[in-house]
Structure formats: C-alpha cells, structure tokens
C-alpha positions as protocol buffer text, in pm:
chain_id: "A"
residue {
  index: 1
  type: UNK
  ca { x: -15806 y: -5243 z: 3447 }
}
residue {
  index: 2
  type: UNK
  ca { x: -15474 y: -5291 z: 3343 }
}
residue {
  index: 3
  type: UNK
  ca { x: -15155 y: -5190 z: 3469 }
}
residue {
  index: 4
  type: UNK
  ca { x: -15098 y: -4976 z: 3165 }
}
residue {
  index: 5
  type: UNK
  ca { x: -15441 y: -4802 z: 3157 }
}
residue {
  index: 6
  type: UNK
  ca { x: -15374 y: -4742 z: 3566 }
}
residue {
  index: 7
  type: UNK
  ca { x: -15047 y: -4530 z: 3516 }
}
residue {
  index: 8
  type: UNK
  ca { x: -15112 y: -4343 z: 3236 }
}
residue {
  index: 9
  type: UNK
  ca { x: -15466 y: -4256 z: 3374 }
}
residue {
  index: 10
  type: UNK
  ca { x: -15264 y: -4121 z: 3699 }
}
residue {
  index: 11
  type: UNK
  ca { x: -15039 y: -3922 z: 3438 }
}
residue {
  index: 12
  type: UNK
  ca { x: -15297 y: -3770 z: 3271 }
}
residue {
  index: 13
  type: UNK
  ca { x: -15503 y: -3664 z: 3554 }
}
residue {
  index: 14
  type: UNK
  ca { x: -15258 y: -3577 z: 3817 }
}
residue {
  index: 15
  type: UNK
  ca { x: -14899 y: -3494 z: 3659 }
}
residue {
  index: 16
  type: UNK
  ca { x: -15014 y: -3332 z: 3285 }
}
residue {
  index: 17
  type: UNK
  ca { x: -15047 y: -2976 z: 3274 }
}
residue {
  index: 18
  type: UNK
  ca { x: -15396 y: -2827 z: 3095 }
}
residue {
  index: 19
  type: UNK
  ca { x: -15139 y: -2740 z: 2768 }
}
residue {
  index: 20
  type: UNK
  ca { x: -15042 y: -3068 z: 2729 }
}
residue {
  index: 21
  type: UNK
  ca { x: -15174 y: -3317 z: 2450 }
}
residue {
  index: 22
  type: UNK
  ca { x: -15279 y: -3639 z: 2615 }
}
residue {
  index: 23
  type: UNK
  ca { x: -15392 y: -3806 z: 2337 }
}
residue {
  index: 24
  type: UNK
  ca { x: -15005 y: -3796 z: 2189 }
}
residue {
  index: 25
  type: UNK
  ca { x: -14898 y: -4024 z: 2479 }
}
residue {
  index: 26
  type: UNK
  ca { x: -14914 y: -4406 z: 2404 }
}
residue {
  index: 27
  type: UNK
  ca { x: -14707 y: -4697 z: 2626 }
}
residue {
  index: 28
  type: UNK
  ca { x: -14395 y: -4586 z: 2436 }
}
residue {
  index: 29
  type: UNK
  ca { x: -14351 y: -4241 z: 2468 }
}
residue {
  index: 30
  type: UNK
  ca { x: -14117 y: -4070 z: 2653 }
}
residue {
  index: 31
  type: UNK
  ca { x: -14222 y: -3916 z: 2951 }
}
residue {
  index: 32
  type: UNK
  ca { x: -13917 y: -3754 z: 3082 }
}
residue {
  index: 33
  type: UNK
  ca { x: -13726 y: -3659 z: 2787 }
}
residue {
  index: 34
  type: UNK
  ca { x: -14032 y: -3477 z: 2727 }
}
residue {
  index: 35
  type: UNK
  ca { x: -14113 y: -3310 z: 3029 }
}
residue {
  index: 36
  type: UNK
  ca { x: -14416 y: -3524 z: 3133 }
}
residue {
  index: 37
  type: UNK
  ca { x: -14236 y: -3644 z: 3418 }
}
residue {
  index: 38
  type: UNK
  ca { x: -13982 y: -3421 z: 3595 }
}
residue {
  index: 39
  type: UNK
  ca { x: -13848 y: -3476 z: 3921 }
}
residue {
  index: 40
  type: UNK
  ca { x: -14145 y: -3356 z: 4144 }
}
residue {
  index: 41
  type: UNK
  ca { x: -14376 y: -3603 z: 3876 }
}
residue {
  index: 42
  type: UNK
  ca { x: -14135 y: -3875 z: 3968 }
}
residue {
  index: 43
  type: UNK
  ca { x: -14192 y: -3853 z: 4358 }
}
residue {
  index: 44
  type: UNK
  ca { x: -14547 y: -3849 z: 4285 }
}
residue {
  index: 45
  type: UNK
  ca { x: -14552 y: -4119 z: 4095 }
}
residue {
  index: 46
  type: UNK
  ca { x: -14372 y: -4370 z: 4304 }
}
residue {
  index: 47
  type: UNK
  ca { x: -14613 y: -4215 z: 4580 }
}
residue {
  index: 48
  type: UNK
  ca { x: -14901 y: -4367 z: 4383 }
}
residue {
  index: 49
  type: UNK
  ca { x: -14725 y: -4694 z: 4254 }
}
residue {
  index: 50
  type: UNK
  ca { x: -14624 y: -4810 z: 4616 }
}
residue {
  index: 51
  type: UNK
  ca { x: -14974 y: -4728 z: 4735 }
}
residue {
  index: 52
  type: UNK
  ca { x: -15150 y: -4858 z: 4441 }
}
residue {
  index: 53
  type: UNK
  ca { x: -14982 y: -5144 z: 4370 }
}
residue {
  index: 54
  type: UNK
  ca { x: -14874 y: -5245 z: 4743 }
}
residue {
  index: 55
  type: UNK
  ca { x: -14510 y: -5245 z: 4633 }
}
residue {
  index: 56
  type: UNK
  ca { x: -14162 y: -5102 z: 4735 }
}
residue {
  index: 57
  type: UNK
  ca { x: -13931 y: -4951 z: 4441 }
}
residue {
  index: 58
  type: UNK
  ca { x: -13628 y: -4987 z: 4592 }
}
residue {
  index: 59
  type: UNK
  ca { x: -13326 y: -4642 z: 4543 }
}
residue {
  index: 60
  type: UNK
  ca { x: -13166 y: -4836 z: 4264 }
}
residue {
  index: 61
  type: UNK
  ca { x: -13424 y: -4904 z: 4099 }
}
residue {
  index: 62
  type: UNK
  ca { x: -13500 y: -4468 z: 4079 }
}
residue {
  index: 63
  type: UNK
  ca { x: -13316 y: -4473 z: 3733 }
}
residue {
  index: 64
  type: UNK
  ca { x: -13466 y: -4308 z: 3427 }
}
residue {
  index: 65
  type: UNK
  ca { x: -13460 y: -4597 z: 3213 }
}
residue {
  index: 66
  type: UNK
  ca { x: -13766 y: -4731 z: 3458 }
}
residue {
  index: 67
  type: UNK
  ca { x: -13973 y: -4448 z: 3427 }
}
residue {
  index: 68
  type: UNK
  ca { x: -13912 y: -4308 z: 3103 }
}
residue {
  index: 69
  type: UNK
  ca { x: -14247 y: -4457 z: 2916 }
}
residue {
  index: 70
  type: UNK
  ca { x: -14568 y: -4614 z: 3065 }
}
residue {
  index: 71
  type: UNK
  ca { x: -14433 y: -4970 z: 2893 }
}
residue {
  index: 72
  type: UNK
  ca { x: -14132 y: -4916 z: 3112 }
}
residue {
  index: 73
  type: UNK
  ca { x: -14321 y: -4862 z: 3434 }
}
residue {
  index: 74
  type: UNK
  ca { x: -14562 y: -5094 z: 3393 }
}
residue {
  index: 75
  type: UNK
  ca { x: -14298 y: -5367 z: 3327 }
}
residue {
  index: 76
  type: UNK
  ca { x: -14081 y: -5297 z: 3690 }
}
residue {
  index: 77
  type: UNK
  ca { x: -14449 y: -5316 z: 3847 }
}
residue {
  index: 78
  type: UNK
  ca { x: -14505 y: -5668 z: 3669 }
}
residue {
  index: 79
  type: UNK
  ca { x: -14145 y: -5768 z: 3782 }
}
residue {
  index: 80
  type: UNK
  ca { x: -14257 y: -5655 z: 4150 }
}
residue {
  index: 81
  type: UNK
  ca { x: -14635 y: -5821 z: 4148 }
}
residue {
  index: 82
  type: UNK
  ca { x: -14551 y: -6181 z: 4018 }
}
C-alpha cells in the first residue's frame, strides 16, 4: 500500500468527522485550511506517522506547509524513509 493510500486512510477513519465528505479529499487538498486537520488532528497524526513509519519528525519540521495536503505528508515521510 502506498504511502499516500496509508495517510489518507488514517484521515478518513480516525481524524474526519461523520459530516465530512471524504470522497472530496484527493493528495492535494488542503487539510488544515479546511479544518481536516486542526491542532489535536496534527498530534495524532505524527502519533501514527512515527509509529507507522518508524520515523522521528523532528520540532522544525511541525510547520503547516508539511502537513497541509496528503502529497505534502507523504513527501517529508519519503524524505525520512530513503
């Protein structure tokens, strides 16, 4: 399964709530500025990432411009896992 599918299955089933529209989301769109994510989503997210993908995201990395689409996310995870 791929990166992608991995993360936005984890947003779907843990961090959407039952009156959002999942099938609106693709790689691209944005999670925070649309409320997907908010701060409590973004703890719980890194929770699973670190576990998931055996990785550390270091403080500086905690910026919105990394988690602001699943593209974006997946592509600090890639930069992590080479």
């Amino acid at each position: 399964m791929s990166i992608e599918k991995q993360i936005m299955d984890f947003i779907v089933t843990t961090l959407l709530k039952k009156t959002d529209i999942h099938e609106n989301i693709t790689d691209t769109y944005p999670l925070i500025e649309t409320g997907i994510i908010d701060s409590l989503g973004i703890l719980k997210l890194l929770s699973f990432l670190e576990e998931k993908f055996n990785i550390h995201i270091m403080d500086e990395e905690l910026i919105p411009e990394n988690f602001d689409t699943v593209q974006s996310i997946s592509s600090l995870i890639k930069g992590k896992i080479k």
